[in-house]
PALUM-927519 format. One record per residue: x, y, z of N, C-alpha, C, CB in turn; residue number from 1. Coordinates in nm, 2 decimals, padded with zeros to 4 digits. Each point is the difference from the previous one (the first is absolute). Glycine has a CB too. Layout:
BEGIN
    n_c1    n_c2    n_c3   ca_c1   ca_c2   ca_c3    c_c1    c_c2    c_c3   cb_c1   cb_c2   cb_c3  seq
       X       Y       Z       X       Y       Z       X       Y       Z       X       Y       Z  NUM
...
END
This chain:
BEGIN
    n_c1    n_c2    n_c3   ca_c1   ca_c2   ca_c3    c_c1    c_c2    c_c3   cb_c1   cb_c2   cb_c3  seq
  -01.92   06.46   06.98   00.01   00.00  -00.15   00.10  -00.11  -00.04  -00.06   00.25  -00.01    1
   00.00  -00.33  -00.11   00.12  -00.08  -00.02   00.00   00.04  -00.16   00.00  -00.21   00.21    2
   00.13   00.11  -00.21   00.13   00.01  -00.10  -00.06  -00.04  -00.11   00.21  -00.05   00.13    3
  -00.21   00.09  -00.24  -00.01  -00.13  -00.14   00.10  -00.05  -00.08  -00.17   00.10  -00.04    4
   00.13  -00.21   00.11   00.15  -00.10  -00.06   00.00  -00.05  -00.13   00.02  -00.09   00.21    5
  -00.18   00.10  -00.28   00.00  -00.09  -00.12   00.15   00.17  -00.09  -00.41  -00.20  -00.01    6
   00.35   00.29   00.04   00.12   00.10  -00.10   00.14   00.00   00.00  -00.15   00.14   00.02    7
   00.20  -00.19   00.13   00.14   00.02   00.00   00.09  -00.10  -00.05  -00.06   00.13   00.16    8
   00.16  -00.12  -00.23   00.07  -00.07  -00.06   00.11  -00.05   00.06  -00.10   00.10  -00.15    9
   00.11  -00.26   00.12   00.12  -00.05   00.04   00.12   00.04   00.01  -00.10  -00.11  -00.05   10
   00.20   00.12   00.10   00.13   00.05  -00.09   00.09  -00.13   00.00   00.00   00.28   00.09   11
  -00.04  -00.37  -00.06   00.10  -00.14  -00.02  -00.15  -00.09  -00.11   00.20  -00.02   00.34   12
  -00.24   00.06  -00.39  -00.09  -00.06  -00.15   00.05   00.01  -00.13  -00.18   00.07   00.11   13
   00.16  -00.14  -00.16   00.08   00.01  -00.15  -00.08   00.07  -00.07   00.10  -00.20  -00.02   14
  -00.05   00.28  -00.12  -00.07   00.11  -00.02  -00.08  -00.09  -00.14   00.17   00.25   00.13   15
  -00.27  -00.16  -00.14  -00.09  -00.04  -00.07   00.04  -00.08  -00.18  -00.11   00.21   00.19   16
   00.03  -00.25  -00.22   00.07  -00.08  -00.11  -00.04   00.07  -00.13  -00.01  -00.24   00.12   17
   00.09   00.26  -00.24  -00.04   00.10  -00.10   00.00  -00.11  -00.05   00.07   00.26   00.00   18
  -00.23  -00.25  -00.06  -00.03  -00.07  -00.19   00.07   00.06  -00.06  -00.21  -00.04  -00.03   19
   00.23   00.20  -00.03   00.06   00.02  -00.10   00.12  -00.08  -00.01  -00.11   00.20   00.01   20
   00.20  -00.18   00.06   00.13  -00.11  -00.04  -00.01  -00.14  -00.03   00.10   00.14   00.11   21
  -00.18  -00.22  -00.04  -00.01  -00.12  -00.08  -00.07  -00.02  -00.18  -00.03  -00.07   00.29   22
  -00.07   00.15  -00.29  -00.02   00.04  -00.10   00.09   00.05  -00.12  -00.15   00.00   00.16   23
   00.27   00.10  -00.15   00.08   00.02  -00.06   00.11  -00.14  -00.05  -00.05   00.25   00.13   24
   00.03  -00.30  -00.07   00.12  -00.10   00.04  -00.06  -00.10  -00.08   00.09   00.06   00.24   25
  -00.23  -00.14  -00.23  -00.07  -00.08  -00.10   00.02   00.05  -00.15  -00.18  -00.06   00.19   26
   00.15   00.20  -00.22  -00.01   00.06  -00.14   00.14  -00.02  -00.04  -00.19   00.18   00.03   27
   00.25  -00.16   00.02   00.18   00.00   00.01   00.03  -00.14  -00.08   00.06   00.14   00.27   28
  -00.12  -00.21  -00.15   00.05  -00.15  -00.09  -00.09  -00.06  -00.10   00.13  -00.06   00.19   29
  -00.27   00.14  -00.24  -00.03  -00.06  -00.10   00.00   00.09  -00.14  -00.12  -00.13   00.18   30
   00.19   00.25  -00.15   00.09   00.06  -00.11   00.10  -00.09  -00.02  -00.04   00.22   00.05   31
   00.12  -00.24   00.05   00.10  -00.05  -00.07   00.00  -00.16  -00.07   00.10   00.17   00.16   32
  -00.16  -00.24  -00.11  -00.09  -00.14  -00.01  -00.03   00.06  -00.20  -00.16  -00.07   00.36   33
   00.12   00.16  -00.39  -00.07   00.01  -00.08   00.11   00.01  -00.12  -00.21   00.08   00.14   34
   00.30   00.05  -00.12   00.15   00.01  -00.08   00.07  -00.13   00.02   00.03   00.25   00.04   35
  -00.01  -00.33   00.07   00.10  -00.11  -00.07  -00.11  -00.10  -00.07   00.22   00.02   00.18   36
  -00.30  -00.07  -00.19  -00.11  -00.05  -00.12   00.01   00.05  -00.14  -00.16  -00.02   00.18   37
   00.12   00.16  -00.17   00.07   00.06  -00.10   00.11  -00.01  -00.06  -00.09   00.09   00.09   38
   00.19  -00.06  -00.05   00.11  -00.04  -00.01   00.04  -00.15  -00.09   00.00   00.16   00.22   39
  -00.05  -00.23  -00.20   00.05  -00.13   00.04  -00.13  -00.08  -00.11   00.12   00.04   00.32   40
  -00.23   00.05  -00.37  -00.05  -00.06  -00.09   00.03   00.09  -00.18  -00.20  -00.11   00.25   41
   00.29   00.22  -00.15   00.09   00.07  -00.17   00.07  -00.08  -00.02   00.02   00.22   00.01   42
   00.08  -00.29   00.03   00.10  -00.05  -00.05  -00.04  -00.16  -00.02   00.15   00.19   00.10   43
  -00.21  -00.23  -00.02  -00.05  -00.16  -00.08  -00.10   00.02  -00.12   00.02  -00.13   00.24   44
  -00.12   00.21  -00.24  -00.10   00.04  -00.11   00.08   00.01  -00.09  -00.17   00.12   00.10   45
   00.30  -00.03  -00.10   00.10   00.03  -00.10   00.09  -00.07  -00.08  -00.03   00.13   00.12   46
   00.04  -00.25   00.00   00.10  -00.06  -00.10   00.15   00.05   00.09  -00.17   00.03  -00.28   47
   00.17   00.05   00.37   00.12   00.08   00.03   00.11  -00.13   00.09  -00.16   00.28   00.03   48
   00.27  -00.21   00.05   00.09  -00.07   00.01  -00.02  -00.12   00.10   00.11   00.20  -00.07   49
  -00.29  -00.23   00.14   00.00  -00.09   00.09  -00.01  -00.17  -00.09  -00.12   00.21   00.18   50
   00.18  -00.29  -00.11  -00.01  -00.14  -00.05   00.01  -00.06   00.12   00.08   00.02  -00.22   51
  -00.12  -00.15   00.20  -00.02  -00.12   00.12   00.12  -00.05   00.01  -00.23  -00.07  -00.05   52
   00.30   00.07   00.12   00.16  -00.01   00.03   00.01  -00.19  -00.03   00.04   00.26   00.25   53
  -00.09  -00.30  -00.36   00.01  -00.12   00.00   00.17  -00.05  -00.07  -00.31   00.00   00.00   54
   00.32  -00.07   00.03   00.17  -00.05  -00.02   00.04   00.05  -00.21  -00.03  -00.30   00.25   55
  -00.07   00.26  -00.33  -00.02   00.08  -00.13   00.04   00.12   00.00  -00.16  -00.11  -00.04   56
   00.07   00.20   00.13   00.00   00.14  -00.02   00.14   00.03   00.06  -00.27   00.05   00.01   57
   00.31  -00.11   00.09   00.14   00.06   00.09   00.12  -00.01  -00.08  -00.09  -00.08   00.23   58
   00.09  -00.08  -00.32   00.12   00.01  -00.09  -00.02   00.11  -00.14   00.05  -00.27   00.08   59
  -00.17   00.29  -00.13  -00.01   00.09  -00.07   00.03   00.14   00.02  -00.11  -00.16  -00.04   60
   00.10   00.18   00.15   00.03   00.17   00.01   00.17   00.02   00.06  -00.30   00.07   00.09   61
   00.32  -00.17  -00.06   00.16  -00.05   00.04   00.05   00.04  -00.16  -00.03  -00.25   00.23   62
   00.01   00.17  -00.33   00.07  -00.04  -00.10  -00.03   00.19  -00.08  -00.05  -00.37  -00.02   63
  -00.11   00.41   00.04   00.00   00.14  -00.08   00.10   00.11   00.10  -00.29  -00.05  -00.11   64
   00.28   00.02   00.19   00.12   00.13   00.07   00.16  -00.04  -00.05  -00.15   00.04   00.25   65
   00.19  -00.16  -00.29   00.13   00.02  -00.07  -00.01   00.04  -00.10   00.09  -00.14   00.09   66
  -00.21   00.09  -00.18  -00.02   00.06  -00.15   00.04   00.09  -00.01  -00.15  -00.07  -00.04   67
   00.07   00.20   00.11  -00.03   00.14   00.06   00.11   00.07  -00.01  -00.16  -00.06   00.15   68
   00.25   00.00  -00.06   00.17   00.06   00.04   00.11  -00.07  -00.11  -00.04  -00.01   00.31   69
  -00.02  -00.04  -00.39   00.09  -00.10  -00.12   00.04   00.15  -00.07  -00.16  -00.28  -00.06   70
   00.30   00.28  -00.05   00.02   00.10  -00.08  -00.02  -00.04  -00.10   00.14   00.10   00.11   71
  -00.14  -00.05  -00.23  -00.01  -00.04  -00.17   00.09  -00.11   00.01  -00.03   00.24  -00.14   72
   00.15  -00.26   00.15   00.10  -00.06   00.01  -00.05  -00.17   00.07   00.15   00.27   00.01   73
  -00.17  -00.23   00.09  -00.03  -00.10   00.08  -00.14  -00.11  -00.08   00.11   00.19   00.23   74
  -00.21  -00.12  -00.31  -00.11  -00.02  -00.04   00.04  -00.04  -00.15  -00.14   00.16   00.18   75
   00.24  -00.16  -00.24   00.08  -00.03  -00.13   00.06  -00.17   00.09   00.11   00.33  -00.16   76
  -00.03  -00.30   00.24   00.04  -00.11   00.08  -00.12  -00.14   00.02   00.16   00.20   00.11   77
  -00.22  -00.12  -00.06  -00.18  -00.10   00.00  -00.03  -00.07  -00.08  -00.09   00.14   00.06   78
   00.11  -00.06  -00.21  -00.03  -00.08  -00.12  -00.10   00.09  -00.06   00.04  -00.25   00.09   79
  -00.06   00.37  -00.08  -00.05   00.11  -00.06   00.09   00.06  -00.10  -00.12   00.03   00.20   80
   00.15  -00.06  -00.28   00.11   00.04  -00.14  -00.09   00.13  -00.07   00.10  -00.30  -00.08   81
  -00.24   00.33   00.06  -00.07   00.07  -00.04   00.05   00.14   00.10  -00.18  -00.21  -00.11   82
   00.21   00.20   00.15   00.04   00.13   00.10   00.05   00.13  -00.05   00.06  -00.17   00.15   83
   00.02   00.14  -00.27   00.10   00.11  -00.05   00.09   00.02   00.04  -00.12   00.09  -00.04   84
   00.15   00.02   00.06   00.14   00.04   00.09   00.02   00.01   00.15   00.02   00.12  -00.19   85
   00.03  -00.22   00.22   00.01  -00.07   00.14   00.06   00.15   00.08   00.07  -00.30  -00.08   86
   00.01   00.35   00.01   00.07   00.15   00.08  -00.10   00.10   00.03   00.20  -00.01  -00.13   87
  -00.29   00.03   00.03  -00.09   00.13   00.00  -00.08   00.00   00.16  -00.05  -00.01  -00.32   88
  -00.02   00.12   00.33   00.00   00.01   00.15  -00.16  -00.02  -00.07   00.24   00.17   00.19   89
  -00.33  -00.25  -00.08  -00.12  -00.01  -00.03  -00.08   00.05   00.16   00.06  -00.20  -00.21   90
  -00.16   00.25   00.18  -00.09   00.01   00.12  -00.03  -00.10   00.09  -00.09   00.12  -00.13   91
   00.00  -00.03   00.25  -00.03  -00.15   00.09  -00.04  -00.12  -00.11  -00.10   00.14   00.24   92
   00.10  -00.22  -00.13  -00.05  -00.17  -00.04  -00.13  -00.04   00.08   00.27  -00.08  -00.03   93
  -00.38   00.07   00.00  -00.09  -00.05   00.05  -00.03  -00.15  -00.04  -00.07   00.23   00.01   94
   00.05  -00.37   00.07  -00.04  -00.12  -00.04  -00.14  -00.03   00.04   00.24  -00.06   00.00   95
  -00.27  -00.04  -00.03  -00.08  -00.10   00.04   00.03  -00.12   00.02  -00.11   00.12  -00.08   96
   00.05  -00.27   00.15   00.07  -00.09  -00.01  -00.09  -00.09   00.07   00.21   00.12  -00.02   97
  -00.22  -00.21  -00.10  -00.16  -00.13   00.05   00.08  -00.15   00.00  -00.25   00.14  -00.17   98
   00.26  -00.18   00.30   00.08  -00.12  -00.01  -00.06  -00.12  -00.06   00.10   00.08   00.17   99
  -00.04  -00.18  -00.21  -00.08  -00.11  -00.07   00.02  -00.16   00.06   00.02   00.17  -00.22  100
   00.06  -00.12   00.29   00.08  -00.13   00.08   00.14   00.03   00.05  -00.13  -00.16  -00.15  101
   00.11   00.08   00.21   00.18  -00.01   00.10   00.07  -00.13   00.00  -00.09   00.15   00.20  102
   00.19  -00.17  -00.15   00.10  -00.12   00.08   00.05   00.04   00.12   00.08  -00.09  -00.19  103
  -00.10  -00.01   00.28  -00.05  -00.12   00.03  -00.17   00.05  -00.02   00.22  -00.10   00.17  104
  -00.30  -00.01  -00.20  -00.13   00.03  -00.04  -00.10  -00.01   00.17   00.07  -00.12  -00.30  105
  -00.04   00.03   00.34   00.00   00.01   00.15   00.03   00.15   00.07   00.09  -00.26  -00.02  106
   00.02   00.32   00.01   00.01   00.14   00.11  -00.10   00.04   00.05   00.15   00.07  -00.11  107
  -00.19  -00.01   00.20  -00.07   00.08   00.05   00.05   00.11   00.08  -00.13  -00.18  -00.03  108
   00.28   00.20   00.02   00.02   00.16   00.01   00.13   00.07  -00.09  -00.10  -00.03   00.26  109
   00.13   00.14  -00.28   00.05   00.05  -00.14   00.14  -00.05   00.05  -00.17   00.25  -00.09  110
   00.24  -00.29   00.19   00.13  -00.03   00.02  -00.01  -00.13  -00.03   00.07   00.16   00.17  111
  -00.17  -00.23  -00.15   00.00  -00.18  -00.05   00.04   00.02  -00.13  -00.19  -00.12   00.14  112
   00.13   00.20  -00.25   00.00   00.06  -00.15   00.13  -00.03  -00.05  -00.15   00.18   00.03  113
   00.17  -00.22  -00.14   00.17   00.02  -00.05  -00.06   00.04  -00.17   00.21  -00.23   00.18  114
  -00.34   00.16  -00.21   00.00   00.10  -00.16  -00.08   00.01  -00.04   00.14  -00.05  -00.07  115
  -00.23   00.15   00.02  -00.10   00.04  -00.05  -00.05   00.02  -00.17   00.06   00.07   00.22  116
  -00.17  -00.12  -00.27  -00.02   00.03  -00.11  -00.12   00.11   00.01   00.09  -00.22  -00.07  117
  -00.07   00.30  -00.03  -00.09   00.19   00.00  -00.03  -00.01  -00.13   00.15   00.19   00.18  118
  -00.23  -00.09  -00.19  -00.03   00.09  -00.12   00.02   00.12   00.07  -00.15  -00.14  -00.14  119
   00.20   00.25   00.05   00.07   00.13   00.03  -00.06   00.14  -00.06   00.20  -00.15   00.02  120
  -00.21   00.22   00.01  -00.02   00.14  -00.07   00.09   00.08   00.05  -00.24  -00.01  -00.03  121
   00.30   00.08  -00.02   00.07   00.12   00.04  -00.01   00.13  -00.13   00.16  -00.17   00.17  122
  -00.19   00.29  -00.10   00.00   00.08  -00.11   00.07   00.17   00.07  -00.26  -00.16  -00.14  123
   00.34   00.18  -00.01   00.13   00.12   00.07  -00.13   00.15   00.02   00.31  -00.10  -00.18  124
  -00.24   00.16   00.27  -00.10   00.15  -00.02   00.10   00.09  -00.05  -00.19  -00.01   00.21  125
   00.17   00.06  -00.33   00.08   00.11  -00.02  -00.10   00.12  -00.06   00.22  -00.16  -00.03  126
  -00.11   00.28   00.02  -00.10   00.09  -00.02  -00.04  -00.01  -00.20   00.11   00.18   00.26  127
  -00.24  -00.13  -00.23  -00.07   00.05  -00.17  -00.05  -00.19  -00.06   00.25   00.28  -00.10  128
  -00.23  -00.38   00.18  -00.07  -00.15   00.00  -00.06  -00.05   00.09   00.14  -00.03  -00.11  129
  -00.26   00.06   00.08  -00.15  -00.01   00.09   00.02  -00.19  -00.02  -00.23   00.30  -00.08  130
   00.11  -00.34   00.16   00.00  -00.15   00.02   00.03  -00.08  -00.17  -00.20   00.04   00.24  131
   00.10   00.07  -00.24   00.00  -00.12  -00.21   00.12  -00.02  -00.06  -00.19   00.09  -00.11  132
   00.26   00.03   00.17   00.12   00.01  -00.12   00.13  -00.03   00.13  -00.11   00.24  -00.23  133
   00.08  -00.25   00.32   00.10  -00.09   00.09   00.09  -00.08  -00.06  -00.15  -00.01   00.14  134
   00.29  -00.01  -00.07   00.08  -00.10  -00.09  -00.04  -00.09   00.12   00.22   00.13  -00.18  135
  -00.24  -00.27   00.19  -00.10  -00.12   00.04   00.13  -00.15   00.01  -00.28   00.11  -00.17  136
   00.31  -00.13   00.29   00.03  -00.13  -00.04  -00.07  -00.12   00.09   00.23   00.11  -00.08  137
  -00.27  -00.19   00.01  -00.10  -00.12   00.04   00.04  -00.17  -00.06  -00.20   00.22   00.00  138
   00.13  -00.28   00.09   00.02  -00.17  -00.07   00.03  -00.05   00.15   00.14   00.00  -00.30  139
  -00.16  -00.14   00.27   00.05  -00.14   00.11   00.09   00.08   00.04  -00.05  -00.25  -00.09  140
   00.07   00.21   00.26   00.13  -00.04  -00.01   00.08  -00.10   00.12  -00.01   00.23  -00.14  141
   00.08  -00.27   00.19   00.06  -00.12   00.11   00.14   00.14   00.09  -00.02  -00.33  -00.23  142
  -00.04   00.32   00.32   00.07   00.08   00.11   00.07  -00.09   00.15  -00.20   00.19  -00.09  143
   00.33  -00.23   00.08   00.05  -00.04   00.13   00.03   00.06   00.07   00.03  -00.12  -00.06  144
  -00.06   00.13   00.21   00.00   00.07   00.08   00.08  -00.01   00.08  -00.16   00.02  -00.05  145
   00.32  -00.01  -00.03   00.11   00.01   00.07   00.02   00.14   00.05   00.08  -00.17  -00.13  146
   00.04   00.19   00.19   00.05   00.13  -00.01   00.11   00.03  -00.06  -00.10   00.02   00.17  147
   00.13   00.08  -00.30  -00.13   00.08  -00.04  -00.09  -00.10  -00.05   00.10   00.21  -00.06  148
  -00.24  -00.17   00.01  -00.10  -00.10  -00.04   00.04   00.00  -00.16  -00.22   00.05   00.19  149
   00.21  -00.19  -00.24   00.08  -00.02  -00.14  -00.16   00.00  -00.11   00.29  -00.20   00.10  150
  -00.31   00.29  -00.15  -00.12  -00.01  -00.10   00.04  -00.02  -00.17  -00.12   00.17   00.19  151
   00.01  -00.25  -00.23   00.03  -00.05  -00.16  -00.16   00.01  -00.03   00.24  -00.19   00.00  152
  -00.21   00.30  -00.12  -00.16   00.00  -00.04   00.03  -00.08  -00.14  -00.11   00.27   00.12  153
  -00.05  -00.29  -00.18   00.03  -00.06  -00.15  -00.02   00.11  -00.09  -00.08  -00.24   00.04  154
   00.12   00.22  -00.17   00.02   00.14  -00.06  -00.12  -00.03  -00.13   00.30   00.08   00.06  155
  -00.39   00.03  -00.09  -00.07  -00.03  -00.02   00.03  -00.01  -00.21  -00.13   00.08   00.30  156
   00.06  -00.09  -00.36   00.05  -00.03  -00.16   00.00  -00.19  -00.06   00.20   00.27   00.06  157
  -00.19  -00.28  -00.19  -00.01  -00.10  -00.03   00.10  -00.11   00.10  -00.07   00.13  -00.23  158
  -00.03  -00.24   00.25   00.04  -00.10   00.05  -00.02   00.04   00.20   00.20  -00.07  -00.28  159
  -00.31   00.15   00.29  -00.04   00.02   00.14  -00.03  -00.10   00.09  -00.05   00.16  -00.09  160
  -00.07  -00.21   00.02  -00.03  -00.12   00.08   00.07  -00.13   00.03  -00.17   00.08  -00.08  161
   00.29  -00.14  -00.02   00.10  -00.07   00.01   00.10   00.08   00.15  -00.04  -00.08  -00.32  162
   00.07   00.15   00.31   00.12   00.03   00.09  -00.10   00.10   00.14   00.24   00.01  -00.24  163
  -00.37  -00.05   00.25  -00.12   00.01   00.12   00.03  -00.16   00.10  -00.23   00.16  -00.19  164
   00.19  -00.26   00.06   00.03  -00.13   00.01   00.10   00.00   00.06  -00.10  -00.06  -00.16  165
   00.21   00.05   00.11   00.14   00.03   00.10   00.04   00.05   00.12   00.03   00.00  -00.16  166
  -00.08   00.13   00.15   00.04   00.03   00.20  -00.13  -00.01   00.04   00.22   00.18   00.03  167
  -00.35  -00.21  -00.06  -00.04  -00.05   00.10  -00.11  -00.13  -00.01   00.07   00.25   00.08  168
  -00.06  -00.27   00.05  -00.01  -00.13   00.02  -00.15  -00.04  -00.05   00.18   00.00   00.20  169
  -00.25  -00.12  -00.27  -00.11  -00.01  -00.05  -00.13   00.02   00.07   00.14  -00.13  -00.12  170
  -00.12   00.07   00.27  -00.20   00.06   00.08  -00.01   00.18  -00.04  -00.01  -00.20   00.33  171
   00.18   00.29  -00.32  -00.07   00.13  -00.03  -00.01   00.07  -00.15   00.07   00.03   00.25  172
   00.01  -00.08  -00.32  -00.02   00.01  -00.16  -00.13   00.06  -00.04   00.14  -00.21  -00.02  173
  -00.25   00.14   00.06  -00.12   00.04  -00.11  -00.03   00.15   00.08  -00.14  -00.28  -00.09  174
   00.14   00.34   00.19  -00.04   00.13   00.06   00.15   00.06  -00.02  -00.21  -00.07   00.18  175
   00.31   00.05  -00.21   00.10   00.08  -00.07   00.03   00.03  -00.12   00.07  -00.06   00.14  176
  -00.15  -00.01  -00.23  -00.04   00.01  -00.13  -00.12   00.15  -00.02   00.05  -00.30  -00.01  177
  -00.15   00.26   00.13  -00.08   00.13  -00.03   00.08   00.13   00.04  -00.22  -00.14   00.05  178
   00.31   00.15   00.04   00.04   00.11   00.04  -00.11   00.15   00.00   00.23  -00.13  -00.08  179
  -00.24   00.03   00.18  -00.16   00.13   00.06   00.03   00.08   00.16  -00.23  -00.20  -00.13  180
   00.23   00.30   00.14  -00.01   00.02   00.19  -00.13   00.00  -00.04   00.19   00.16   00.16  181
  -00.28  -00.17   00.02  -00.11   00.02   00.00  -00.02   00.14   00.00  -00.03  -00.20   00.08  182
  -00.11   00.21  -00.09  -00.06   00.14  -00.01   00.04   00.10   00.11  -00.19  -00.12  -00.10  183
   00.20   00.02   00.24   00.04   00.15   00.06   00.12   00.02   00.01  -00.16   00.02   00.11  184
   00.26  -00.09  -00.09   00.12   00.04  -00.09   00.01   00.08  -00.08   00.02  -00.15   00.01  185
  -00.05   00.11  -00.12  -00.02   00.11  -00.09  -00.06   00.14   00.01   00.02  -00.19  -00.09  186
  -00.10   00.20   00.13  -00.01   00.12   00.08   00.06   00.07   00.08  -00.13  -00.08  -00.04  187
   00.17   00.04   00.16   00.14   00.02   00.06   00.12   00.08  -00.06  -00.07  -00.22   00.08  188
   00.15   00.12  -00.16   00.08  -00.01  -00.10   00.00   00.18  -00.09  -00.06  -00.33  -00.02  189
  -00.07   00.30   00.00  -00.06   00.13  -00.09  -00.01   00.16   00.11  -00.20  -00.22  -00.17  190
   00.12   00.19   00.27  -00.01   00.09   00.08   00.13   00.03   00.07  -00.23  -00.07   00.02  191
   00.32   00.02   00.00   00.13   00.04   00.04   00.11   00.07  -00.12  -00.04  -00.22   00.17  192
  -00.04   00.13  -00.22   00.11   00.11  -00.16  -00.03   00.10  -00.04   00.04  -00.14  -00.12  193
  -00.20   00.20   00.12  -00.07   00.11  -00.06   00.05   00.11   00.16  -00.25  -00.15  -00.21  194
   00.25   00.13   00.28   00.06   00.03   00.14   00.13   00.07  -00.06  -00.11  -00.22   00.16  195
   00.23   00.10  -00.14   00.12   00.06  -00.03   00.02   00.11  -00.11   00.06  -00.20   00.10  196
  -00.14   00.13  -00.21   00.03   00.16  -00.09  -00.02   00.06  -00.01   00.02  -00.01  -00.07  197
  -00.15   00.06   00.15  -00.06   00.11   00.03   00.13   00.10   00.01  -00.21  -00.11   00.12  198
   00.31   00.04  -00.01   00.09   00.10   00.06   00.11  -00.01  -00.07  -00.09   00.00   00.23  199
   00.15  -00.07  -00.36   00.09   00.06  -00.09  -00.03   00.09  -00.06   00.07  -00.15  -00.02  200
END
C-alpha cells in the first residue's frame, strides 16, 4: 500500500496567500485617495486658506499676520486715525493682504525684500457687529520689513489719490487706486470672520 503524497502538507512551505487582505488594503488606499481629493478640492473650490506660495502671496500673508497681532494703537500709528479710541479694547483682528509690488524689484526671496506696497483689509470682530456693520480698516499701504515691520497706510478722505501718489510708487498707483482684493480673498476674509463670530 502506498502513501498519498499529493495530501500531505509541507511544514517548511509558506502558507497560503489570502486575497482578502490585499484587497482590504487596495480599498484602504482608494478611500483614502478619495478624502484627500476631497479635501483639497473644498478648500481650493472655496477660496480657503491654500495659495501658490509665490513670493506675492508669502510677503502678503507675512505683512497680514502683523496686521492681525497689530493693537488699535499700533493701527492709529499706521495711519488709521478713523480708529476711535486707541485704548478701548477691540476684538480679534482678521486681515487680508494683496501685494502690488516690492523693493528691490528683482528679489526673489522675502529676505531679499526690504519694502512692500499692499492694499489691506482688516476688519475687528466684536460682539452684536456682524460683517456689514464691522468696524473695517482698509486702503494702500507701503510696509518695510524691518524689525519691527514699520507700516504707513494712506488715509482715506479728501485728497486720497494725491497722498496714494505719494507713498506709492507710480507702476503700482493705478491698482491701489482700485483697492480691490480678489475674489477669493475676499471670501476668505469673509469666511474667517463669519467663523470668528460665530463664537463671540
Amino acid at each position: 500500500m502506498t502513501a498519498d503524497l499529493t495530501s500531505a502538507t509541507d511544514p517548511l512551505a509558506p502558507p497560503p496567500r489570502r486575497r482578502g487582505r490585499a484587497r482590504w488594503i487596495a480599498v484602504t488606499v482608494v478611500v483614502l485617495a478619495v478624502a484627500v481629493l476631497a479635501v483639497l478640492l473644498r478648500v481650493v473650490g472655496t477660496g480657503g486658506p491654500f495659495r501658490p506660495p509665490t513670493l506675492q502671496n508669502q510677503l502678503a500673508d507675512r505683512i497680514a499676520v502683523v496686521l492681525e497681532q497689530s493693537t488699535p494703537n499700533d493701527h492709529h500709528q499706521h495711519g488709521h486715525h478713523s480708529i476711535g479710541d486707541v485704548n478701548a479694547a477691540k476684538g480679534q483682528t482678521l486681515c487680508a493682504v494683496r501685494t502690488l509690488g516690492f523693493e528691490p524689484a528683482e528679489a526673489e526671496t522675502v529676505a531679499e525684500v526690504r519694502t512692500v506696497y499692499a492694499y489691506h483689509l482688516c476688519a475687528f470682530v466684536e460682539p452684536g457687529r456682524a460683517w456689514d456693520f464691522a468696524q473695517k480698516l482698509s486702503g494702500p499701504m507701503k510696509a518695510q520689513l524691518t524689525e519691527p515691520m514699520k507700516i504707513e497706510v494712506v488715509e482715506p478722505g479728501l485728497g486720497f489719490p494725491d497722498r496714494v501718489r505719494a507713498l506709492i510708487p507710480a507702476p503700482y498707483q493705478e491698482e491701489a487706486l482700485k483697492e480691490l482684493l480678489d475674489d477669493d480673498q475676499m471670501r476668505d476674509l469673509r469666511g474667517r470672520f463669519d467663523e470668528a463670530f460665530g463664537k463671540v
